[in-house]
C-alpha positions as CSV (number, residue, x, y, z in Angstrom):
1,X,-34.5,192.1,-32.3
2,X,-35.9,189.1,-33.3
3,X,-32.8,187.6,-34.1
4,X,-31.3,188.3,-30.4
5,X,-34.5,186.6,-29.4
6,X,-34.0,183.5,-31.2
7,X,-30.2,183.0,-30.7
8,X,-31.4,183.5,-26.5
9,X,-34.2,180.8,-27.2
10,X,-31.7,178.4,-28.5
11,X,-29.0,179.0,-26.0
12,X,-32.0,178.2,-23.4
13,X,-32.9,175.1,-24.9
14,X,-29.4,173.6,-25.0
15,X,-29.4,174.5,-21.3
16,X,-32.6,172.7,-20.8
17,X,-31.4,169.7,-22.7
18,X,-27.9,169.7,-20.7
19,X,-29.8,169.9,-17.3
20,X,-32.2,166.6,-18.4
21,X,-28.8,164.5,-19.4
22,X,-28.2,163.9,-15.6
23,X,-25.7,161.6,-14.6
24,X,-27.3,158.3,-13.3
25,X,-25.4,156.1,-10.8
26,X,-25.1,152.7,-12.6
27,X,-27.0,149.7,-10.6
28,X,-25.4,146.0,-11.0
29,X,-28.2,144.3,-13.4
30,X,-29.0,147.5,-15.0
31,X,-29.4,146.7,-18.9
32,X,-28.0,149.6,-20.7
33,X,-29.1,149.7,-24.6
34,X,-26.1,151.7,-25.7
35,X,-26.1,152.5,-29.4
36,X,-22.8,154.6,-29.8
37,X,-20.7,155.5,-27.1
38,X,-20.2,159.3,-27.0
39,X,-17.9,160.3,-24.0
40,X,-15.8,158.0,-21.6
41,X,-14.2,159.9,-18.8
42,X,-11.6,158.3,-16.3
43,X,-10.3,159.9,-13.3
44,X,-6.7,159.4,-12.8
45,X,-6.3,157.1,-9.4
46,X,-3.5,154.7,-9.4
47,X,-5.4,151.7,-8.2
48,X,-7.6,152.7,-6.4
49,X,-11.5,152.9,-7.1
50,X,-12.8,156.3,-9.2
51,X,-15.9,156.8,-9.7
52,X,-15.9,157.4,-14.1
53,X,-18.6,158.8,-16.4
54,X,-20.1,157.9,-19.6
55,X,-22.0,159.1,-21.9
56,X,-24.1,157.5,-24.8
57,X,-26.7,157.5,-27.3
58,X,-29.5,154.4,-27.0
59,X,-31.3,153.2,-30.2
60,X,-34.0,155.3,-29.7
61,X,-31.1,158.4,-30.4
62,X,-31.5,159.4,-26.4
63,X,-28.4,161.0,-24.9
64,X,-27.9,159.3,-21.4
65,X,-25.4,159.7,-18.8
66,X,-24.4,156.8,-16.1
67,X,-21.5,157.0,-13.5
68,X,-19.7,153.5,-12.5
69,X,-17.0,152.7,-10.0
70,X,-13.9,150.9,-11.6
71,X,-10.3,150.7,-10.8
72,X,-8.0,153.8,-12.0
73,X,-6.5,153.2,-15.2
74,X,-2.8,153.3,-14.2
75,X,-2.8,150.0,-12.2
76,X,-1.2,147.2,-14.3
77,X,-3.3,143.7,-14.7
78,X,-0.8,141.2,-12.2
């Protein structure tokens, strides 16, 4: 019984954890201290503006998550 209890407890936590790693829209001027990059995601668009989502570790070894607008990756540089 204890076991079941402990594998729940865990499972909880990593819920709690995912739930405080909210996405964050990204300001112009915000200083982001980005240590490693974990995650980049991309949105297919053509050329128009998507909104895309990364995710990094800081120095301090925080997870954060910020969204950005950018142009879709499958317009060509003209």
């Amino acid at each position: 019984m204890n076991k079941l209890f402990c594998i729940a407890s865990l499972a909880l936590c990593a819920q709690v954890a995912n739930a405080q790693t909210q996405a964050v829209p990204y300001e112009y001027g915000d200083k982001l201290d980005i240590a490693k990059l974990v995650s980049l995601e991309v949105p297919q668009g053509g050329c128009e503006v998507v909104e895309a989502k990364m995710t990094y570790i800081d120095s301090k070894g925080e997870t954060h998550v910020t969204t950005y607008l950018r142009q879709g990756t499958e317009c060509g540089n003209f």
